[in-house]
N, C-alpha and C positions, 0 to 999 in steps of 0.2 A: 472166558476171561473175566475176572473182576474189575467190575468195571464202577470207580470212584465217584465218576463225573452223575453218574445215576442216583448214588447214595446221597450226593450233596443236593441233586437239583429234583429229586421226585420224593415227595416228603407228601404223607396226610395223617393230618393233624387228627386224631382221638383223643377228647377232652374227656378226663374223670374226676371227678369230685374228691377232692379227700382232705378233709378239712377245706384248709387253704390253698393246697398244691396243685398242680396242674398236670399231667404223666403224658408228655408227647411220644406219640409213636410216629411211625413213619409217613412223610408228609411233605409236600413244596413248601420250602422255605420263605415263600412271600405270603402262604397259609399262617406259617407258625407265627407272625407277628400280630397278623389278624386274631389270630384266637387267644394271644395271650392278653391284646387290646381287650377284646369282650371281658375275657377274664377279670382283669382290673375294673374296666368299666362298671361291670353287675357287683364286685366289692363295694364300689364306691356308688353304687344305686342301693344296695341294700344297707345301707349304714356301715360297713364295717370298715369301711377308710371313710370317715368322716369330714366336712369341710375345715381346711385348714391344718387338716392330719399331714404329717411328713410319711411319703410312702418308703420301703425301702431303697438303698442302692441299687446302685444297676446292677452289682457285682452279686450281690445277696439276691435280685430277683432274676439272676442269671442261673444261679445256684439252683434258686427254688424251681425254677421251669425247667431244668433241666437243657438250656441252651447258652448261647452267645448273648454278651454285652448286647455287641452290634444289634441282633435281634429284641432286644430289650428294648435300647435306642427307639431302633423304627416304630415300636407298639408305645413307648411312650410320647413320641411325636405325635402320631397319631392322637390318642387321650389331650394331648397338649392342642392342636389344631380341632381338635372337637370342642375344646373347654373345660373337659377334667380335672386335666392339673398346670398346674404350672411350676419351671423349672427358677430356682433363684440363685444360680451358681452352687458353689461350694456348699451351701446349706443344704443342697438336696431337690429334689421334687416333691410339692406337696398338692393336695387337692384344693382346687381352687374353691373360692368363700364362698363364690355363686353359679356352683356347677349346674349344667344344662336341664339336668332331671327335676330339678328344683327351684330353678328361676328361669326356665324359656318356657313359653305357652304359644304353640302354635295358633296361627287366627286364617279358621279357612273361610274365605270367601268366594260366593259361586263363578262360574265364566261369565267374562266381560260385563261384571257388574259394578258399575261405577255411581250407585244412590247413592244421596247424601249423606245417608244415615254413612255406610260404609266408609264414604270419604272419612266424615270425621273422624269413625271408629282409628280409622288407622292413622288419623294426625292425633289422637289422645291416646294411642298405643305408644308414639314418637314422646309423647308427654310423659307417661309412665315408665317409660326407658329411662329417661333424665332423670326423673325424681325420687322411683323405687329400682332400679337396677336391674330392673328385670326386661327381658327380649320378649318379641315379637315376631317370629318368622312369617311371614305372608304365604300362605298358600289359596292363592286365588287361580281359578278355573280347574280345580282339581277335579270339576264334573264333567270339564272336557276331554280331549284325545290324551292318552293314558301314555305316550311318546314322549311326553312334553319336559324341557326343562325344569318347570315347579312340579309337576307330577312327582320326577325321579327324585326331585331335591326332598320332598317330602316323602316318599317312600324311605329313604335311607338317613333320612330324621329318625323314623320311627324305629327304623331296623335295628340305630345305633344307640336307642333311648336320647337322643339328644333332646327331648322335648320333655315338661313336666305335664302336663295333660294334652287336648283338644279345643277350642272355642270358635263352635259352629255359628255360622251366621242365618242360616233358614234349618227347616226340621229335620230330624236327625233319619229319618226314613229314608230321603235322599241317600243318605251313605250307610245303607247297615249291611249290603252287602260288597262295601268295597275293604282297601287295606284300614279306613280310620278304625275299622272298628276290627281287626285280626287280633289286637292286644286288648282283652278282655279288660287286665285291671290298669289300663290305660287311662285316666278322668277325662269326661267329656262331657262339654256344659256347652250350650246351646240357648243364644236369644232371639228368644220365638215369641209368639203370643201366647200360645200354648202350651203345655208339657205334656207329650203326649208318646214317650221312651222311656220307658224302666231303667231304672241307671242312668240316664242320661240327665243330669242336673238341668235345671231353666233359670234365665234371669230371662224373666219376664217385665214388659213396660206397662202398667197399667192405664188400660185402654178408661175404663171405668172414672180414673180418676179423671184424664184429660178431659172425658165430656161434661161431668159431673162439675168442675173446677171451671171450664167455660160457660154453660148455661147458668153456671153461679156470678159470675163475674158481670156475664151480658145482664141478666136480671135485675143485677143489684147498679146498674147503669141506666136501668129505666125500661130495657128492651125486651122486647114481648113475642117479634113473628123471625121465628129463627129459620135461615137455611143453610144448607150442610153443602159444602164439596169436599170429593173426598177422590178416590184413583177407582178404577173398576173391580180390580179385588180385595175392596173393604166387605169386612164379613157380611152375612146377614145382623149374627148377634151382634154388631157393632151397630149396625141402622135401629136396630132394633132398641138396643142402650139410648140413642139420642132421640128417638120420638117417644120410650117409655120416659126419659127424663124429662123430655119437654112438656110433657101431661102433668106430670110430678111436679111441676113448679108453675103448671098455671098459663105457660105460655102455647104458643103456635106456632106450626110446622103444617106443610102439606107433600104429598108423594112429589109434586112442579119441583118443591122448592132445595128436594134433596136430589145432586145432580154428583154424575162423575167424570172425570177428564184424566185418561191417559195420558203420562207424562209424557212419551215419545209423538205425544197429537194435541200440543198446548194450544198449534194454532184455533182450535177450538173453543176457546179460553171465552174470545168474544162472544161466541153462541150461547153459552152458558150463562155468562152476566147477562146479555139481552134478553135471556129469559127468566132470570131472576130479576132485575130489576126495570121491567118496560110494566106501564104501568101508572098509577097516582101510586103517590110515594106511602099513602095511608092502605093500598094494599098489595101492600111489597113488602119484604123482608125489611125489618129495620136491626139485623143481627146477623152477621155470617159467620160459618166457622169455616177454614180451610186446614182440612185435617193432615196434610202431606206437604212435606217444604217443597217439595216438586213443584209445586203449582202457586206458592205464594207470588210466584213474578208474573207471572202470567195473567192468573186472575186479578190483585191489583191493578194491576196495568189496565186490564178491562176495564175495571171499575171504573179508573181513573176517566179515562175514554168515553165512556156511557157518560160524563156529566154528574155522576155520583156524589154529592155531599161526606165528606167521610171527616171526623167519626157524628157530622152535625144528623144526617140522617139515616146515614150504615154505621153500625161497630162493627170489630171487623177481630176476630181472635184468630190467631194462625200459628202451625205449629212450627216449631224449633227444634233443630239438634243440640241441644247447646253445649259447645258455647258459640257454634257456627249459625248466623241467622241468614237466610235468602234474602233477594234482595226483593224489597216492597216499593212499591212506587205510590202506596199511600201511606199514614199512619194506623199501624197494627199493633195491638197485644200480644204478645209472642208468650206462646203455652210450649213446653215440650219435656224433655229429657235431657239429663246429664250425661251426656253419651260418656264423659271418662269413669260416672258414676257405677253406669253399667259396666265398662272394662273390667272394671276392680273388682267389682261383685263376682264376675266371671272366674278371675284368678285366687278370689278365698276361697268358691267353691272349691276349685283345682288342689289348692294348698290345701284346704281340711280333710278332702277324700285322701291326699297323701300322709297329714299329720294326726291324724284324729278320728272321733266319730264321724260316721258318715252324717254329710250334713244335711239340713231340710233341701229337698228337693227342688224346692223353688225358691227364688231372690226376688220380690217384686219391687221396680224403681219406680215412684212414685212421677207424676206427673209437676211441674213447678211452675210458675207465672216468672219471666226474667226478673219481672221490677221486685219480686218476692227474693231473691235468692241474695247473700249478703259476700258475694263476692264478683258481683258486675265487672272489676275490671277482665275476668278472664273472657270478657265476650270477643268474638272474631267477628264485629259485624261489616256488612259490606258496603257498596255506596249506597244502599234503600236512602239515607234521608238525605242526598243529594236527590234525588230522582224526586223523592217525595217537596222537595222545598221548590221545582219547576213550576207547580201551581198552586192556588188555592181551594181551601177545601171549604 
């Protein structure tokens, strides 16, 4: 018996190339909308429906696919609920100004990683939403269980080009054999300290500049015996940067005086001041740098606690997200990064690998002093000079 019900409901779709057209053969009909979706999609990813283009009717792209309105409908909704195009009544469907392939930039972030640096990153992604139009999709803990609601969200980002590159937040070796990296000419840029992936763009923070820019500052303040806190996995070349710079300018440091404190073990914080500054005060550090916003409450506070003189006998430079500062419970010099600085740099890389020559490989963000930068209102600082006005220094 011939049987109708078969012909309408078991349908698989074989997609052929030809020009523009699409040649269905037999296929589920909840397939055909899907493949004519990609269809249009990869038009309008490869420039040939461009933003703002009016795409055909429904009735003309029923024609060209060889099926139903209806089915048209569904594939355009789709495109529509992804961000492609959008519908404006009687004038048609056209592709929208700022389709997904060209203004969304994925930002992965690892499992349960809530540093400052990353906070901020993703309150100056909220910033650059507003001001450049462009999205932010969060994919955080995509290093964990592969089940997961962001996991999938992100996998079927990729699948449907809804995204215009990648923007890793640690080294790009972590993922080179997962899905970020399945779509070769996918752009993917990555802020590391290093660049250490072919293809893989860097916006790098210069570390060089920070120390260089603080030992310059404490110096030219008078101070001469510098000690360093930093987190446990500060490089070697980074220790290495601050005792060849402290030679370099004359002053002094010793192995005591360079200490580390694990952000998740601040209470710690006192051991570390007590052994940097117990002591006559002539040999003690009269300079500290605190390299990680992790730890600027912490250690202040210590400071604070020890009986400390600040800035009469300690200066005290510490670093910054900015425009996000931790909170200090003395007064501090705040050294750091433009964290929306770096965002940006992130997404030109993105845009030039899309529009143009491939771009220099690395972005380097310079290092900046708050009181240096000439738009202080954007700071987000917190209660520090409340905490800091409870005593005198």
């Amino acid at each position: 018996m011939f049987n109708y019900f078969d012909i309408y409901y078991r349908w698989i779709t074989v997609v052929h190339n030809e020009g523009d057209s699409l040649i269905m053969k037999r296929g589920h009909p909840l397939e055909r909308h899907g493949a004519i979706r990609r269809q249009l999609a990869g038009l309008i990813c490869s420039g040939a429906k461009a933003p703002g283009m009016r795409l055909p009717t429904r009735l003309e792209l029923a024609d060209e696919f060889k099926t139903s309105p209806v089915t048209i409908q569904k594939a355009l909704l789709q495109l529509a609920n992804d961000g492609f195009v959008v519908a404006r009544g009687r004038a048609g469907t056209f592709v929208t100004e700022r389709p997904p392939h060209l203004y969304r930039f994925g930002l992965v972030i690892p499992q349960a990683d809530s540093v400052g640096f990353l906070r901020t990153l993703v309150e100056q992604a909220a910033v650059l939403e507003r001001t450049h139009g462009w999205r932010f999709p969060i994919y955080s803990g995509v290093d964990g269980p592969k089940d997961s609601d962001n996991y999938r969200s992100m996998l079927e980002d990729l699948r449907s080009h809804r995204v215009a590159g990648l923007i890793l937040t640690q080294q790009p070796v972590y993922y080179l054999n997962t899905p970020l990296f399945a779509q070769p000419d996918l752009p993917r840029v990555a802020i590391v300290s290093q660049h250490q992936v072919p293809g893989v763009g860097c916006v790098h923070l210069d570390n060089q500049m920070f120390i260089g820019k603080a030992l310059d500052h404490l110096k030219a303040r008078g101070r001469r015996r510098v000690a360093f806190v930093a987190t446990p996995n500060i490089s070697s070349e980074f220790i290495d940067a601050v005792t060849d710079g402290v030679a370099a300018r004359q002053m002094t440091t010793r192995p005591a005086w360079i200490q580390a404190l694990d952000h998740r073990s601040l209470h710690w914080a006192t051991h570390v001041v007590a052994a940097l500054m117990t002591g006559p005060v002539s040999a003690r550090p009269d300079a500290l740098i605190i390299a990680d916003d992790h730890l600027v409450e912490s250690i202040t506070t210590a400071v604070r606690h020890h009986g400390v003189r600040v800035p009469a006998t300690l200066e005290i430079v510490a670093h910054c997200n900015y425009p996000n500062l931790s909170l200090a419970a003395v007064p501090v010099c705040w050294l750091g990064y433009d964290v929306g600085r770096v965002l940006q740099s992130a997404v030109e890389y993105i845009q030039q690998s899309l529009s143009g020559p491939p771009p220099a490989p690395v972005t380097t963000v310079p290092a900046q002093f708050v009181h240096e930068r000439s738009d202080p209102g954007r700071l987000n600082p917190p209660t520090f000079t409340r905490l800091a006005e409870r005593g005198s220094y």
